[in-house]
Structure formats: structure tokens, C-alpha cells
PADO-426707 format. One line per 8 residues: their letters; for each residue x, y, z of N, C-alpha, C, O. Coordinates in Angstrom, 1 decimal, decimal comma. Layout:
! PADO-426707
a	X Y Z X Y Z X Y Z X Y Z; ...
! end
This chain:
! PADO-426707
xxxxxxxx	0,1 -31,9 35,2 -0,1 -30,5 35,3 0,5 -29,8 34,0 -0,2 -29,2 33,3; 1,7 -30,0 33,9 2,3 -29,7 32,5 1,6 -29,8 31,2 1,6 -29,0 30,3; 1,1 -31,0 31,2 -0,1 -31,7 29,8 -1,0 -31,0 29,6 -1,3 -30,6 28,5; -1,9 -30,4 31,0 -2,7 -29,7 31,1 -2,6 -28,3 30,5 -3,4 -28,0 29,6; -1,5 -27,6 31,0 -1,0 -26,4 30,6 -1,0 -26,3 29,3 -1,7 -25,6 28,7; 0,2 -27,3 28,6 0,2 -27,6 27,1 -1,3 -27,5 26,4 -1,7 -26,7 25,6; -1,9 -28,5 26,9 -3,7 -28,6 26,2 -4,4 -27,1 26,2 -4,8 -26,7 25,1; -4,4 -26,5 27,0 -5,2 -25,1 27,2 -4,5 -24,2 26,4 -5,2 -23,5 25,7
xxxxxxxx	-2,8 -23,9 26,3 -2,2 -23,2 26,0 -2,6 -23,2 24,3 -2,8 -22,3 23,6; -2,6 -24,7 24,0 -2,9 -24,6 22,5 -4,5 -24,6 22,0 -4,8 -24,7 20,8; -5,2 -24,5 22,7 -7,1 -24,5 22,8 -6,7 -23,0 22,5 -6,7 -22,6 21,4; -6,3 -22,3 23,5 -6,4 -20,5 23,2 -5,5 -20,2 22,0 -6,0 -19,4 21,2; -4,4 -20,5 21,9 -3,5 -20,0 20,4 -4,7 -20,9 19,0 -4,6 -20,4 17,9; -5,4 -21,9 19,1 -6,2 -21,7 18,1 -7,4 -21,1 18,3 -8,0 -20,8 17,2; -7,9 -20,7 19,6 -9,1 -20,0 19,5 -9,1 -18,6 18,9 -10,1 -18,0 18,4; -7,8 -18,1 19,1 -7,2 -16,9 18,8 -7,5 -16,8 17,7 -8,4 -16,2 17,1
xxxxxxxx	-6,4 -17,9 17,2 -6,2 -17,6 15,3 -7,8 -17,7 15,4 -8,4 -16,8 15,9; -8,2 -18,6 15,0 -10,3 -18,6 14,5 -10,7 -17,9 14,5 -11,5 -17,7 13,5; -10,5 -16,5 15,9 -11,4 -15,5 16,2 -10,8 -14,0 14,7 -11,3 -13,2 14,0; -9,2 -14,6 14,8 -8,4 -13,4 13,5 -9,0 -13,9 12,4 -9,3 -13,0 11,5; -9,3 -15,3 12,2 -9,5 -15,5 11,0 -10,9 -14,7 10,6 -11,0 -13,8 9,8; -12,4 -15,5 11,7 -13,1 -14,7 11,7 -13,4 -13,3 11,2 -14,1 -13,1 10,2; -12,8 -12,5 11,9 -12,9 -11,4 12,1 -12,5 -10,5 10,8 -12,9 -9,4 10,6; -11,4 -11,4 10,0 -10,7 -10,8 8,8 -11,9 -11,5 7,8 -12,2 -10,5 7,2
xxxxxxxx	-12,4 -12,2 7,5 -13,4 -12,5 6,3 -14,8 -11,7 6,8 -15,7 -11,4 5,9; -14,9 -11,6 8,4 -16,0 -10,3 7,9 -15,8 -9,3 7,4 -16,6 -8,8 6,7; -14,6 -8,9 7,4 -13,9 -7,5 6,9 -13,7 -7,5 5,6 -14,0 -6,5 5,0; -13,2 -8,3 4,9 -13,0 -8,3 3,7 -14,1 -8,2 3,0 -15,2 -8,7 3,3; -14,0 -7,5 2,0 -15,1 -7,3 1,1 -15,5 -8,4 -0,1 -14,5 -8,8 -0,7; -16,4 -8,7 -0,5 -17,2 -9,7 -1,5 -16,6 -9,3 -3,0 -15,7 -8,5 -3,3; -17,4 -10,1 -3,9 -17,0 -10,5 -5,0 -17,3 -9,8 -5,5 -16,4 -9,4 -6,2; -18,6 -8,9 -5,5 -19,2 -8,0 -6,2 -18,7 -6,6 -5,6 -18,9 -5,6 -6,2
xxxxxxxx	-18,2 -6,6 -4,4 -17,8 -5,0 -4,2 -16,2 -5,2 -4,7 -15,8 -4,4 -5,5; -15,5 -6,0 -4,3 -14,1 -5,8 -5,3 -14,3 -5,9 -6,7 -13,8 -5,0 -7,3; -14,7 -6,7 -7,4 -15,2 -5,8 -8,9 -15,4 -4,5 -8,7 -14,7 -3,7 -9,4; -16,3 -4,1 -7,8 -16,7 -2,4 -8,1 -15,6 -1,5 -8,0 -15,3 -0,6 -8,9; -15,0 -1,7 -7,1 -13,6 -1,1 -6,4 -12,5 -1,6 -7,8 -11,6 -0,8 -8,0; -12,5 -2,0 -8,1 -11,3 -2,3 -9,1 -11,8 -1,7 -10,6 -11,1 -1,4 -11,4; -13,4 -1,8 -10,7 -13,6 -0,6 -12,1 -13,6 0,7 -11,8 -14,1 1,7 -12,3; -13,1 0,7 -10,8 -13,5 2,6 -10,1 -12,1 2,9 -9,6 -11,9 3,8 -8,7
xxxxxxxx	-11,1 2,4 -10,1 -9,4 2,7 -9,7 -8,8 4,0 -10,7 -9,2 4,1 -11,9; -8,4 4,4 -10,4 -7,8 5,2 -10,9 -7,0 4,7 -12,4 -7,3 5,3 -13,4; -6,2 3,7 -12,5 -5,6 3,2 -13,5 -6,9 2,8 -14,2 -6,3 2,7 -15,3; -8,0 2,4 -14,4 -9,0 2,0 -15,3 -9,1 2,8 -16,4 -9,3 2,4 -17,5; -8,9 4,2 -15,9 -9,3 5,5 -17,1 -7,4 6,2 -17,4 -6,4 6,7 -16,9; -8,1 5,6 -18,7 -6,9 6,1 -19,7 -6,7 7,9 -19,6 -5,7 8,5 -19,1; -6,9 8,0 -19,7 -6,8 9,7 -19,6 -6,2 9,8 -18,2 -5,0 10,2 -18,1; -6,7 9,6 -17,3 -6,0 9,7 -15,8 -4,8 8,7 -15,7 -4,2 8,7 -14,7
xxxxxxxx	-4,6 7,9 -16,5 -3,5 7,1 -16,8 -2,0 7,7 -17,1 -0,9 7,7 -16,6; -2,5 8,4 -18,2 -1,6 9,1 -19,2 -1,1 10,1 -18,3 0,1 10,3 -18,2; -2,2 10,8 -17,6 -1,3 12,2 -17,2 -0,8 11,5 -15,8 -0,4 12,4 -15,0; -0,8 10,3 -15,3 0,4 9,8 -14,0 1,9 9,3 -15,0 3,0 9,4 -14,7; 1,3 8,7 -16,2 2,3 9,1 -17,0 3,3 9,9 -17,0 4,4 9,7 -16,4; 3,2 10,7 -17,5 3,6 12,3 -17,7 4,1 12,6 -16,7 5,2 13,1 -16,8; 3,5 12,6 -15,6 4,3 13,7 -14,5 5,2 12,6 -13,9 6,2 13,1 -13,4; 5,1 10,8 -13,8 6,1 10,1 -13,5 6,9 10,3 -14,2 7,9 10,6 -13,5
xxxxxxxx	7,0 10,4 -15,4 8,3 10,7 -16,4 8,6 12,0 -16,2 9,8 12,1 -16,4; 8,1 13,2 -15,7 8,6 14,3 -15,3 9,8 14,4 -13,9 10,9 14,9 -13,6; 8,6 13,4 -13,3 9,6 13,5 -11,3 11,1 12,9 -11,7 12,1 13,3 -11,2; 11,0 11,6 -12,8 12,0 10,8 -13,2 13,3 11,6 -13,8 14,5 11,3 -13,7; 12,7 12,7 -14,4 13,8 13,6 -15,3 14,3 14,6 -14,7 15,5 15,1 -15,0; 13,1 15,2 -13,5 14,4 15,6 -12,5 15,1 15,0 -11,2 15,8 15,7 -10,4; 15,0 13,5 -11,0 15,7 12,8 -10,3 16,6 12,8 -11,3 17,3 13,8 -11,1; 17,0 12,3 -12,1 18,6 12,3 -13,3 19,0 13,4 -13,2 20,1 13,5 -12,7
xxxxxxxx	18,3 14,3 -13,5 19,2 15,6 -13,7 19,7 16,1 -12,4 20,6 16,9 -12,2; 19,0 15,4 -11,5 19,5 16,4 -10,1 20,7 15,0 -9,5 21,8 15,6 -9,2; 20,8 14,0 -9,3 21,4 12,9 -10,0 22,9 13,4 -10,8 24,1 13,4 -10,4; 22,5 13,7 -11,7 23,8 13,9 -12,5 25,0 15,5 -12,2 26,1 15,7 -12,8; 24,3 16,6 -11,2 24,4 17,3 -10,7 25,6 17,5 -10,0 26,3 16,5 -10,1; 26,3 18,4 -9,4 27,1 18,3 -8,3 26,5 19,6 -7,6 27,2 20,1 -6,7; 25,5 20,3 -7,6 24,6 21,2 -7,3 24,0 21,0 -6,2 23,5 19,9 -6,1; 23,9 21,9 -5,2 22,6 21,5 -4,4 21,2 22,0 -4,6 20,6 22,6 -3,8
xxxxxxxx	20,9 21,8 -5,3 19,1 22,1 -6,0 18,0 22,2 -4,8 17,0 22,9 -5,1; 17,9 21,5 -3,7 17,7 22,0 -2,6 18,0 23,5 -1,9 17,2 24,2 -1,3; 19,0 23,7 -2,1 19,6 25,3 -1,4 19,0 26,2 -2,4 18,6 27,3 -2,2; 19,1 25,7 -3,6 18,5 26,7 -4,9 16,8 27,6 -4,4 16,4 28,8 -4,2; 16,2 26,0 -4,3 14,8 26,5 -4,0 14,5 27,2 -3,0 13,6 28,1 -3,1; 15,2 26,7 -1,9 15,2 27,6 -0,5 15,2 29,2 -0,6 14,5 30,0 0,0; 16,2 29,5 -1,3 15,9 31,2 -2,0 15,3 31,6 -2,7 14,8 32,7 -2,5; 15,0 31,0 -3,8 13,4 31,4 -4,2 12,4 31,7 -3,9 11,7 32,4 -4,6
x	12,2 31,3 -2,8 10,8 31,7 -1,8 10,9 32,6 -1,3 9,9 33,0 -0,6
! end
């Protein structure tokens, strides 16, 4: 009875995986649409490169500054508004 249980128990934990496996290479996409998807990214075009650039090196310069602070620059903005 036990053997039994063991045998069936591992029939279904690999039918399982097969059916995930399955199911994940229909989903994935082909050779020709991940090409497409990867010349159509965002990082491909220089221009749209440069200005993630820019504003990374901007968020970067006020993490330091607010960083090197003893300010709360949060409460600052809060009155502003």
C-alpha cells in the first residue's frame, strides 16, 4: 500500500512539473519576437538613453545632498504646497 502511494505520489509531482513546464514554453515568446522586443527597449535609443542619464545623475545628487544633510527636506516640501 505504501509503494503504491509512493508510485502515484511521484506520477502526479511529475505530471505537475510537465504540465508547468508545458505551459511556460507556450508562454514564452520565440526567437523572432524577443529580437523585436529587445530592438524596441528603451535603452536601444541613444537619445532616450542619455536623458535616463541625466535625470539618474540628478535623483543621485539629491540623494547625497539630502544624505549629507542634517535637514529634514521632507518637512521643507510639505510647506510648499
Amino acid at each position: 500500500m505504501s509503494a503504491m502511494r509512493t508510485v502515484l505520489g511521484s506520477t502526479g509531482l511529475v505530471a505537475v512539473l510537465g504540465l508547468g513546464y508545458g505551459m511556460w514554453s507556450i508562454i514564452t515568446p520565440g526567437e523572432e519576437r524577443r529580437k523585436e522586443l529587445i530592438k524596441n527597449l528603451p535603452e536601444s535609443n541613444p537619445g532616450r538613453m542619455e536623458e535616463t542619464r541625466k535625470r539618474n545623475a540628478l535623483v543621485m545628487q539629491a540623494l547625497k545632498e539630502a544624505a549629507e544633510t542634517d535637514d529634514n527636506i521632507a518637512s521643507g516640501l510639505r510647506r510648499s504646497r
